[in-house]
C-alpha positions as CSV (number, residue, x, y, z in Angstrom):
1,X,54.2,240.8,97.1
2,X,57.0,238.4,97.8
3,X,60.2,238.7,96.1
4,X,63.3,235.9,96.3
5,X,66.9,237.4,96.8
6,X,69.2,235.8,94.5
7,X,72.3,234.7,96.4
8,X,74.6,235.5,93.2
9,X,74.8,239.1,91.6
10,X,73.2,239.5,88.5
11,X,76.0,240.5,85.2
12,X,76.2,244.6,85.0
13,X,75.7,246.2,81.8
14,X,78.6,247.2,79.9
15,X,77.8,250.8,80.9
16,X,75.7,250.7,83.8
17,X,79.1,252.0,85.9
18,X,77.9,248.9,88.3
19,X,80.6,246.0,89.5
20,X,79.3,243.2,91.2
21,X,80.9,243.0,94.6
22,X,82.2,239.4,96.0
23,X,79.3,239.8,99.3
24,X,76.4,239.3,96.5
25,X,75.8,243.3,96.3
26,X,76.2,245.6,93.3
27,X,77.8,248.6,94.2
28,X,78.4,252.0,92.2
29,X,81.3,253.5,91.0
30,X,79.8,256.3,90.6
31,X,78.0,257.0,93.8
32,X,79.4,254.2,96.3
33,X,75.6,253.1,97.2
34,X,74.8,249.7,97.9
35,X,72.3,247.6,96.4
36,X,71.1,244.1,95.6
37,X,69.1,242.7,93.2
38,X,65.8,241.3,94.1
39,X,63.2,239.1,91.9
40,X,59.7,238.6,92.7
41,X,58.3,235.2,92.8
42,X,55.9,235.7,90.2
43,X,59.4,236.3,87.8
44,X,60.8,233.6,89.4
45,X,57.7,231.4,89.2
46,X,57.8,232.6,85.1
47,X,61.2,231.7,85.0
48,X,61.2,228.0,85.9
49,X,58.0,227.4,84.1
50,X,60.0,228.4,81.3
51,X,63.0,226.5,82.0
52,X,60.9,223.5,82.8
53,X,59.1,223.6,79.7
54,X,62.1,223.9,77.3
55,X,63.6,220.7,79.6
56,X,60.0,219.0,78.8
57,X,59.4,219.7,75.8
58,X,55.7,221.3,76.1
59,X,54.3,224.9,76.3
60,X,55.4,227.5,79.1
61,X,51.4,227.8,79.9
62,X,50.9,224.1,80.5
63,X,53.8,223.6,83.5
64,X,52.4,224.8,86.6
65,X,55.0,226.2,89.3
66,X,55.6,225.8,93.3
67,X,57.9,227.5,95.3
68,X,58.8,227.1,98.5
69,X,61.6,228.0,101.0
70,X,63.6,224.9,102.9
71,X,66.1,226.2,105.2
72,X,67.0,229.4,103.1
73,X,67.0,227.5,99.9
74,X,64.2,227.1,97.1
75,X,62.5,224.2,96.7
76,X,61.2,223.8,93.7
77,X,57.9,221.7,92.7
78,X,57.3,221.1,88.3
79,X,53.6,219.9,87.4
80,X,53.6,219.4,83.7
81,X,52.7,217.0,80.9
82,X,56.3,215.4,78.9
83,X,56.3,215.4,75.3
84,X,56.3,212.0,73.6
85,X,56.0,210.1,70.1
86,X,53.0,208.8,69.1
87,X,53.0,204.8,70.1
88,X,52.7,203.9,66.3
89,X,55.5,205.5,66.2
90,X,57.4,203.6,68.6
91,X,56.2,200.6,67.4
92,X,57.3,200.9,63.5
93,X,60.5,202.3,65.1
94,X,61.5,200.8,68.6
95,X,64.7,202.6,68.6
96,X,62.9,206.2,68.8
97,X,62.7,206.1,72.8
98,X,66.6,206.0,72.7
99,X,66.8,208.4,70.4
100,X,63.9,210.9,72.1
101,X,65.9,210.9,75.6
102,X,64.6,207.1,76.8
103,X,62.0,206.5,79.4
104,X,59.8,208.7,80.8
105,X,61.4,208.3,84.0
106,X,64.6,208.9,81.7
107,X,63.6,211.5,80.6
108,X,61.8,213.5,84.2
109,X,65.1,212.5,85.5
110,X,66.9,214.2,83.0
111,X,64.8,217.3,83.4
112,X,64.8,217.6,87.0
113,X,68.7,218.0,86.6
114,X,68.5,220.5,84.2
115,X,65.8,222.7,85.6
116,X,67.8,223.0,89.0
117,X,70.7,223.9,87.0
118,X,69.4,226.3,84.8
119,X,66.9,227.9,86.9
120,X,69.9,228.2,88.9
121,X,72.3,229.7,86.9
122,X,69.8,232.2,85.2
123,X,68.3,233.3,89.3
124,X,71.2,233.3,91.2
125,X,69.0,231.3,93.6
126,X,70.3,228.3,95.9
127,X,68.1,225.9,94.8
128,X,68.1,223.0,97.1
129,X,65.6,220.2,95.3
130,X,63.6,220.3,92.1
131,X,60.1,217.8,91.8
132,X,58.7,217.2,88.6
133,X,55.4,215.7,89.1
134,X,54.0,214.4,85.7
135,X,50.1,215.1,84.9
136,X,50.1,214.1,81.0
137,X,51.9,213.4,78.0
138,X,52.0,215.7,75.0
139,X,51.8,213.6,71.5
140,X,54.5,214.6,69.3
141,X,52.4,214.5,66.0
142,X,54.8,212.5,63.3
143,X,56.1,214.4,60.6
144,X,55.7,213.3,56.9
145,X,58.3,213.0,54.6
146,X,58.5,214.7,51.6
């Protein structure tokens, strides 16, 4: 199995007696052995599905995951349907695409920046570029008022 070494320490528990040390290594007060953190790419892999489907706006099991390793960084590929309004929708109510997050291109845009950052910050990993390809749409069914 392959596993992905995050380049940042993950946060201790409150009373684990671990400290993060400033080379990326946990080490123990209690014992002085070093460690390091490791996270397999299926976590990983589970990870930024999840991130990428929150930024998307569709279901973890529809975003399809590929990892890959540029020059010691991750490079990160996002194949996934976007949520959108219904086009009745848009056309009673041209003002929704602004309001929804704009364009689709908008919008991948937007989620490509916020998948590298949040996959990021929750891995510790030096992610280096983040590709969302776009294989559908997901219809936002319209709500009715009541």
């Amino acid at each position: 199995m392959s596993t992905v070494t995050a380049s940042r320490p993950s946060a201790p528990k409150p009373d684990s007696g671990v400290r993060p040390t400033t080379a990326g290594h946990a080490s123990s007060s209690a014992s002085g052995a070093l460690g390091h953190t490791r996270i397999t790419a299926r976590a990983l892999n589970h990870l930024i599905a999840a991130v990428a489907a929150e930024a998307l706006g569709v279901a973890a099991r529809s975003v399809s995951i590929d990892l890959a390793d540029e020059a010691g960084k991750l490079t990160v590929t996002v194949r996934s349907p976007l949520r959108v309004v219904s086009l009745p929708h848009v056309t009673r109510e041209p003002g929704i695409v602004a309001r929804t997050g704009g364009t689709l291109l908008d919008r991948a845009t937007a989620a490509q920046q916020q998948i590298r950052s949040r996959a990021a910050a929750l891995s510790g990993s030096d992610i280096s570029a983040v590709t969302v390809r776009l294989t559908g749409i997901d219809i936002q069914p319209e709500r009715r008022a009541s």
